[in-house]
Backbone as XML, in Angstrom:
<?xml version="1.0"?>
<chain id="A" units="angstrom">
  <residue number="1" name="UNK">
    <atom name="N" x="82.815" y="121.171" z="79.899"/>
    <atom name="CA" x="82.833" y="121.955" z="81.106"/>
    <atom name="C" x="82.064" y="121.265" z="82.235"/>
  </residue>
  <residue number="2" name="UNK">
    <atom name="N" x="81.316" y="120.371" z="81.917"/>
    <atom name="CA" x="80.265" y="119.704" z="82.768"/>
    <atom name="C" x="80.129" y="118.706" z="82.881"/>
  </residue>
  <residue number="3" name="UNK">
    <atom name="N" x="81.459" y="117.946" z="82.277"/>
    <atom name="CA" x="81.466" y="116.370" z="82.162"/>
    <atom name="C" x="81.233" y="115.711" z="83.464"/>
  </residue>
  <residue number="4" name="UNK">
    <atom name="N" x="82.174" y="116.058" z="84.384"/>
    <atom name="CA" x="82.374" y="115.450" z="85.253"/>
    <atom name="C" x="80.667" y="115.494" z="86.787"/>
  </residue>
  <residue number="5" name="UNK">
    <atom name="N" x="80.052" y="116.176" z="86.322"/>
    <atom name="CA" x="78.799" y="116.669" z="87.324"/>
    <atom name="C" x="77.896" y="115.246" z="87.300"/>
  </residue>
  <residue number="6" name="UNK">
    <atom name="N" x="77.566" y="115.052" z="85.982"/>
    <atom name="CA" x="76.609" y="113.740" z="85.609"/>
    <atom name="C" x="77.089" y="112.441" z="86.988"/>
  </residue>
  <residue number="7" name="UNK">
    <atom name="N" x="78.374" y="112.005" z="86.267"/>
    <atom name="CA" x="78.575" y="110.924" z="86.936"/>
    <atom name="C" x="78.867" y="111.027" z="88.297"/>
  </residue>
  <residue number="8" name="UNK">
    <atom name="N" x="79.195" y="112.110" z="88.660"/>
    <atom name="CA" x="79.321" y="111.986" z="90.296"/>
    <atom name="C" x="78.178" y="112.189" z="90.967"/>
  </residue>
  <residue number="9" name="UNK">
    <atom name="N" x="77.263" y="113.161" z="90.801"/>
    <atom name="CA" x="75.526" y="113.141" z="90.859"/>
    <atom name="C" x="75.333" y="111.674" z="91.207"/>
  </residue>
  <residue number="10" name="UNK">
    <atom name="N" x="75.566" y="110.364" z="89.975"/>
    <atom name="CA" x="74.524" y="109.063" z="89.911"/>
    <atom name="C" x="76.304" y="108.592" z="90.749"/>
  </residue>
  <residue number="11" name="UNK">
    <atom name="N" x="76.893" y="108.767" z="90.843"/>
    <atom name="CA" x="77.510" y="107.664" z="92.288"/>
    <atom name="C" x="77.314" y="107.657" z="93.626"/>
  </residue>
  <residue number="12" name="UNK">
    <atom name="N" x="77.203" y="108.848" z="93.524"/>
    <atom name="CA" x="77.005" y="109.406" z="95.072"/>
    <atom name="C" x="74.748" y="109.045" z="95.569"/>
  </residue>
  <residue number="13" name="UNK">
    <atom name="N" x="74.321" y="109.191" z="94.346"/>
    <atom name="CA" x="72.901" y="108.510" z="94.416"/>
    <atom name="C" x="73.045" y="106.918" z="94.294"/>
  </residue>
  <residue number="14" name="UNK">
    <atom name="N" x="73.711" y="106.318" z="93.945"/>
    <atom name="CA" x="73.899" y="105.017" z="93.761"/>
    <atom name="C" x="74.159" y="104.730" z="95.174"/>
  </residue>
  <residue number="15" name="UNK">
    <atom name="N" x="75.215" y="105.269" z="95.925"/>
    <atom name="CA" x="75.640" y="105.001" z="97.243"/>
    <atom name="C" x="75.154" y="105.154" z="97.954"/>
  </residue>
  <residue number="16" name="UNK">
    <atom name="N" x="74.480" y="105.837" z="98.391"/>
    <atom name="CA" x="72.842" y="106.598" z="99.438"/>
    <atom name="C" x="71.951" y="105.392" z="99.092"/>
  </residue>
  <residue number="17" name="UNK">
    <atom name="N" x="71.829" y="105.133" z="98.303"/>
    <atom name="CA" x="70.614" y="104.113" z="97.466"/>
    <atom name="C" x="70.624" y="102.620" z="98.494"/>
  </residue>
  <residue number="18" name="UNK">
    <atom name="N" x="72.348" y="101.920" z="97.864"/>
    <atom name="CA" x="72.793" y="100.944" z="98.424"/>
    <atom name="C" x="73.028" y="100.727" z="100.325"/>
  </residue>
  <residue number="19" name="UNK">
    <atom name="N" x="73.245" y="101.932" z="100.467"/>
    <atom name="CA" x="73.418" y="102.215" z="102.074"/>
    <atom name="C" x="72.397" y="102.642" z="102.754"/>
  </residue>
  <residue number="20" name="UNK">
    <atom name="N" x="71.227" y="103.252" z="102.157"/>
    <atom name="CA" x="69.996" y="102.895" z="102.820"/>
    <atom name="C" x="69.472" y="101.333" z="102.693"/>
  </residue>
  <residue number="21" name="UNK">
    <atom name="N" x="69.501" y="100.706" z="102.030"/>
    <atom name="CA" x="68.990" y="99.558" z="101.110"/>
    <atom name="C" x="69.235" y="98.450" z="102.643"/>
  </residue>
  <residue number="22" name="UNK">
    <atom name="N" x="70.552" y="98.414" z="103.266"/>
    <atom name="CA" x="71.041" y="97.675" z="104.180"/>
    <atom name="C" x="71.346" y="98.635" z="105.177"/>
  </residue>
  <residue number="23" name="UNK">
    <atom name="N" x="70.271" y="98.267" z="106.290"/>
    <atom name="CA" x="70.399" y="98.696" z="107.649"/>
    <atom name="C" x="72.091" y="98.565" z="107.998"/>
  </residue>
  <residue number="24" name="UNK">
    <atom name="N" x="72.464" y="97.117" z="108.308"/>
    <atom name="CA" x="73.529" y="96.974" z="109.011"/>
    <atom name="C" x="75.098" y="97.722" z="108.465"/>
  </residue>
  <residue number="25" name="UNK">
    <atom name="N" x="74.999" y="97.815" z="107.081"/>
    <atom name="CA" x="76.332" y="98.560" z="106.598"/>
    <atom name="C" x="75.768" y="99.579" z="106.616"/>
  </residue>
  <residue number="26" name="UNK">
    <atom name="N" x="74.736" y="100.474" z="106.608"/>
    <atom name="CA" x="74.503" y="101.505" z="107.326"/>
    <atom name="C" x="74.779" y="102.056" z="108.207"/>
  </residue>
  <residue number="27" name="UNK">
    <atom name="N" x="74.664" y="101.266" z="109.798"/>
    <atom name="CA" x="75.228" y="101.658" z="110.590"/>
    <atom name="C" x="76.879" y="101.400" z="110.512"/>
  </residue>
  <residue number="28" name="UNK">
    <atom name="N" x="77.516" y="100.810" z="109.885"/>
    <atom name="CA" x="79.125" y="100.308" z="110.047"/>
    <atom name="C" x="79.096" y="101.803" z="109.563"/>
  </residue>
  <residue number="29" name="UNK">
    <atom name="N" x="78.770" y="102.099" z="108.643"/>
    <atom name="CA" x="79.443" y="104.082" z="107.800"/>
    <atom name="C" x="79.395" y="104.831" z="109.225"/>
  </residue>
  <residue number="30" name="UNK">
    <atom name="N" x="78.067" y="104.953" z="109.418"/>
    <atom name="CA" x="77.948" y="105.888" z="110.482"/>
    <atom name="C" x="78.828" y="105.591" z="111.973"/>
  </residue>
  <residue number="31" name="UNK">
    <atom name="N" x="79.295" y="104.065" z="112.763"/>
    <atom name="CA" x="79.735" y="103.760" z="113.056"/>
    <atom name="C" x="81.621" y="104.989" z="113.381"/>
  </residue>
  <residue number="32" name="UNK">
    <atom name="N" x="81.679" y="104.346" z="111.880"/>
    <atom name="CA" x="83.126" y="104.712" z="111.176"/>
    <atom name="C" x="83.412" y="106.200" z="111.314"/>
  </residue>
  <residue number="33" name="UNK">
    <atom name="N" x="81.922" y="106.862" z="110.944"/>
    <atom name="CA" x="82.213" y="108.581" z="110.974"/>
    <atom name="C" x="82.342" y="108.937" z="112.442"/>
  </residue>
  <residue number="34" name="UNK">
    <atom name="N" x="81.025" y="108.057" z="113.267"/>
    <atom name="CA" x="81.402" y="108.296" z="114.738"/>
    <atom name="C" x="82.475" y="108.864" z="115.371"/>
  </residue>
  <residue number="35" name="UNK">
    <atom name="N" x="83.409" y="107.628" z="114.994"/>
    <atom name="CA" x="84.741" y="106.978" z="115.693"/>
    <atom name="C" x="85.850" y="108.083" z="115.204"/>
  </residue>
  <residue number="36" name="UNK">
    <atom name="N" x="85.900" y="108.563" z="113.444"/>
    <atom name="CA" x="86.773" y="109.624" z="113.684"/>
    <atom name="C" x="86.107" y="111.162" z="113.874"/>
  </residue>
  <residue number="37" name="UNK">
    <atom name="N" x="84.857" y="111.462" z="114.158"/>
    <atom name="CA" x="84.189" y="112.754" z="114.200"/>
    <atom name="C" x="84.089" y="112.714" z="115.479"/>
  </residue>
  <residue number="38" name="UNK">
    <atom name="N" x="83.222" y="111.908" z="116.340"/>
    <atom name="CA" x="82.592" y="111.683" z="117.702"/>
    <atom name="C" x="81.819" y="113.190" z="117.812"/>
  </residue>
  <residue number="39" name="UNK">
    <atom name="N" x="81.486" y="113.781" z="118.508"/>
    <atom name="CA" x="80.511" y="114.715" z="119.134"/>
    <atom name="C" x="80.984" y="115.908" z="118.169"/>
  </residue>
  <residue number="40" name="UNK">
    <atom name="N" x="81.448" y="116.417" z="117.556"/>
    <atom name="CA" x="82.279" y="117.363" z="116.870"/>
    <atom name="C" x="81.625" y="117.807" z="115.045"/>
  </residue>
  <residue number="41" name="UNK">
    <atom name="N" x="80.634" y="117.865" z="115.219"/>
    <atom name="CA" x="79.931" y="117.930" z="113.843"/>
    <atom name="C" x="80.112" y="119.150" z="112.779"/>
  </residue>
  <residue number="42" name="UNK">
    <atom name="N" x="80.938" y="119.947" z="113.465"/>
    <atom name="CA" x="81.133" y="121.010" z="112.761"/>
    <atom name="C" x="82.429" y="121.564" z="112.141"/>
  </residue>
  <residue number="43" name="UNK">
    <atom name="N" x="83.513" y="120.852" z="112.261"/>
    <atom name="CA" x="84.528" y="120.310" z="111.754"/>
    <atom name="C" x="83.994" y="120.004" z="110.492"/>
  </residue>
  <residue number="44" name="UNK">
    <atom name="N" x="85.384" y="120.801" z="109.475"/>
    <atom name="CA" x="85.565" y="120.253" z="107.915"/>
    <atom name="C" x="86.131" y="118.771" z="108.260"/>
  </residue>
  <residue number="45" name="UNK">
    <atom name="N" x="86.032" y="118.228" z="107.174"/>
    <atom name="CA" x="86.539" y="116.827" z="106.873"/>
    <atom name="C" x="88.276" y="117.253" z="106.452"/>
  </residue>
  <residue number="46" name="UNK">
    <atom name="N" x="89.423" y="116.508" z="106.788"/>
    <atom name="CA" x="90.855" y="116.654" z="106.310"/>
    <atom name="C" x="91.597" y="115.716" z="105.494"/>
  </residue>
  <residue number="47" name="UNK">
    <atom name="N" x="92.543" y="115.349" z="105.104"/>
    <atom name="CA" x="93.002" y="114.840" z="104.457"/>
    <atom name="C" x="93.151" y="113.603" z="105.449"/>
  </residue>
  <residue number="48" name="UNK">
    <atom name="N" x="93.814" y="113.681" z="106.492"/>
    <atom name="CA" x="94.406" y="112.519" z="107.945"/>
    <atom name="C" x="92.309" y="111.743" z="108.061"/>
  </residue>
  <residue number="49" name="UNK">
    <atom name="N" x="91.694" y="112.283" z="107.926"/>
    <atom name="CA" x="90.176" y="111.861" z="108.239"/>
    <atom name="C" x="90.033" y="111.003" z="106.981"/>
  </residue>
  <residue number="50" name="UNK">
    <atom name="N" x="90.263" y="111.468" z="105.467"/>
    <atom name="CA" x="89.641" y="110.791" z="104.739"/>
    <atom name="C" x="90.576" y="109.789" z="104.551"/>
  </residue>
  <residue number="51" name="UNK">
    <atom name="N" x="91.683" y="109.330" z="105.169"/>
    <atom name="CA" x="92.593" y="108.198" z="105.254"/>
    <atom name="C" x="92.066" y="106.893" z="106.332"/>
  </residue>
  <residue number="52" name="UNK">
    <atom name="N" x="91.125" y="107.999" z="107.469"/>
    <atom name="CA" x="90.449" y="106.653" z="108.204"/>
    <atom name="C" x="89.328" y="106.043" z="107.874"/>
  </residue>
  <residue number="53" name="UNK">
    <atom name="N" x="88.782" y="106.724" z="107.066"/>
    <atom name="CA" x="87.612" y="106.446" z="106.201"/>
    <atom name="C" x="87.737" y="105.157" z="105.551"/>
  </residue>
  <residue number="54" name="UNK">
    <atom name="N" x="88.251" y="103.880" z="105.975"/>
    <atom name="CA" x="88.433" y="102.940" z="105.199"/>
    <atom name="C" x="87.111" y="102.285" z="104.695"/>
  </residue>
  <residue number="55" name="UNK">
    <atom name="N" x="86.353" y="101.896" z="105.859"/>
    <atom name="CA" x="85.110" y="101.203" z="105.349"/>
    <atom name="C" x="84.227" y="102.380" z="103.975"/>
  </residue>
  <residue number="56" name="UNK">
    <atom name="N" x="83.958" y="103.412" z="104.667"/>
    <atom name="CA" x="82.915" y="104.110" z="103.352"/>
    <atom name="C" x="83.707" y="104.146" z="102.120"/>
  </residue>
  <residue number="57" name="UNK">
    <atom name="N" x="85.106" y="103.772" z="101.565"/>
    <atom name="CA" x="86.184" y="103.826" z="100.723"/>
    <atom name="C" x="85.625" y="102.324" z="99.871"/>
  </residue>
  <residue number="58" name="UNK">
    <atom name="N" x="85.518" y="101.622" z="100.747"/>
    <atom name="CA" x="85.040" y="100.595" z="100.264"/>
    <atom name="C" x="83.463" y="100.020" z="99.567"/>
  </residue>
  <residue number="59" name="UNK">
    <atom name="N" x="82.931" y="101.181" z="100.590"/>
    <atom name="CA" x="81.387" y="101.040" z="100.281"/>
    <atom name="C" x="81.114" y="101.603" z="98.958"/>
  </residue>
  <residue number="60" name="UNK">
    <atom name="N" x="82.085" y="103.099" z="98.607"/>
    <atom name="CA" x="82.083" y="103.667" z="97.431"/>
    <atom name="C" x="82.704" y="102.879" z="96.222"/>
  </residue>
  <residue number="61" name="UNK">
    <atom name="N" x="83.656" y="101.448" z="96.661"/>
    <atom name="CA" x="84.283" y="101.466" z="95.460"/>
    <atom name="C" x="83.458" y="99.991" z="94.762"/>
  </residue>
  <residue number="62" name="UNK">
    <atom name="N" x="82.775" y="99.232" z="95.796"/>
    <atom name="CA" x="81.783" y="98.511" z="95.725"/>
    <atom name="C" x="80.611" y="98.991" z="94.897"/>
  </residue>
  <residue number="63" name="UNK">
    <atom name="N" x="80.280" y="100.145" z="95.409"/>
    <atom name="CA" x="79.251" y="100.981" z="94.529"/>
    <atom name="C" x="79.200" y="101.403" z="93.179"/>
  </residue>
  <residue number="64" name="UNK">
    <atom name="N" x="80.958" y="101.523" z="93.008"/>
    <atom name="CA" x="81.254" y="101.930" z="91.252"/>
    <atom name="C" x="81.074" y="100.805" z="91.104"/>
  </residue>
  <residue number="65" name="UNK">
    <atom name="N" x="81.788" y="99.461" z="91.052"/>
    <atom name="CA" x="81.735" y="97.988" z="90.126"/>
    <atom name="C" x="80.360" y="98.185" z="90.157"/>
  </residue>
  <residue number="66" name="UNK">
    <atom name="N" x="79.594" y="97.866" z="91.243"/>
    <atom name="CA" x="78.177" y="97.271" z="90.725"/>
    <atom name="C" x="77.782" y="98.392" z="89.948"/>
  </residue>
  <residue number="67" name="UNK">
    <atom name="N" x="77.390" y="99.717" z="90.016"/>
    <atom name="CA" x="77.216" y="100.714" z="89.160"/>
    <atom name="C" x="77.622" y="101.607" z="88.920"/>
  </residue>
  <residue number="68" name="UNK">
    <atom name="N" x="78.583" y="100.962" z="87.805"/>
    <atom name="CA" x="79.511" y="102.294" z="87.553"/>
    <atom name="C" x="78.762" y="103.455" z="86.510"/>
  </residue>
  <residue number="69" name="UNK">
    <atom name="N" x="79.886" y="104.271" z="86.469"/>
    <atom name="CA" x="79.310" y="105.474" z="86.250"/>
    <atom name="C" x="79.248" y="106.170" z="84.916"/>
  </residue>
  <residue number="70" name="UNK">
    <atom name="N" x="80.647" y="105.365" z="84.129"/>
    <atom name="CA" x="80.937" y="105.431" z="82.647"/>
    <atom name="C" x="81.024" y="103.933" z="82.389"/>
  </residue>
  <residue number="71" name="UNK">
    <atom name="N" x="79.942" y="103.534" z="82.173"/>
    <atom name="CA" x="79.990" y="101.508" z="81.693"/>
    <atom name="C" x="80.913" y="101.394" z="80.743"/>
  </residue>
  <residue number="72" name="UNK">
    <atom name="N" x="81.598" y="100.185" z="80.610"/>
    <atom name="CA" x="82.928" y="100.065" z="79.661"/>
    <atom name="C" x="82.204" y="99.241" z="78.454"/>
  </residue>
  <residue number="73" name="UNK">
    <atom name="N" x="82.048" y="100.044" z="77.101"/>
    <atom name="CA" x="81.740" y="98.739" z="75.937"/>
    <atom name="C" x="82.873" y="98.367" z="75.458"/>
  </residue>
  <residue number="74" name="UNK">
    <atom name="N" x="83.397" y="97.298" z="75.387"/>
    <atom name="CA" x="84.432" y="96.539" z="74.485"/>
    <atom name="C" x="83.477" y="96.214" z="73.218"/>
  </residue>
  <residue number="75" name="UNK">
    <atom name="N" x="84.789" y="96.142" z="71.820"/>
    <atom name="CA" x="84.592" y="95.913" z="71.174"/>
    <atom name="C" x="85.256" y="94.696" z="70.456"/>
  </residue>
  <residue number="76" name="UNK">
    <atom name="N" x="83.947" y="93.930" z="69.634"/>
    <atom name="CA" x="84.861" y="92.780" z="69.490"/>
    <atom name="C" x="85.216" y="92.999" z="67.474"/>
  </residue>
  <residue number="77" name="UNK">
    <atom name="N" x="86.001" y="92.122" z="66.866"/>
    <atom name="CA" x="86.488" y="92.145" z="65.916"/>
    <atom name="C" x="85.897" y="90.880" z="65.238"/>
  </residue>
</chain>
């Protein structure tokens, strides 16, 4: 029932982590939200928004490789 809470908890802390960590892709996110939010902060987020979201898409998927969230063990024979 609760599988899914753990790992999204430590990605979404992983990503805050990494994006404080570096000023400058810091500002590129915020940048990015700017550009499709601008002055308008009280607006839900939509489907057409999370399509312009390219850079933080990237920042998140950067964030799983380096720390992902279910590590893969292979097994050898």
């Amino acid at each position: 029932m609760f599988e899914g809470h753990d790992t999204t908890a430590m990605g979404i802390s992983w990503a805050l982590f990494l994006i404080g960590h570096s000023p400058a892709e810091q500002q590129k996110v915020h940048d990015e939200l700017d550009s499709i939010f601008g002055d308008d902060t009280e607006r839900h987020v939509n489907h057409e928004d999370m399509k312009e979201m390219t850079y933080l898409e990237c920042v998140i998927k950067e964030t799983q490789r380096i720390y992902p969230s279910v590590p893969l063990y292979t097994r050898y024979c």
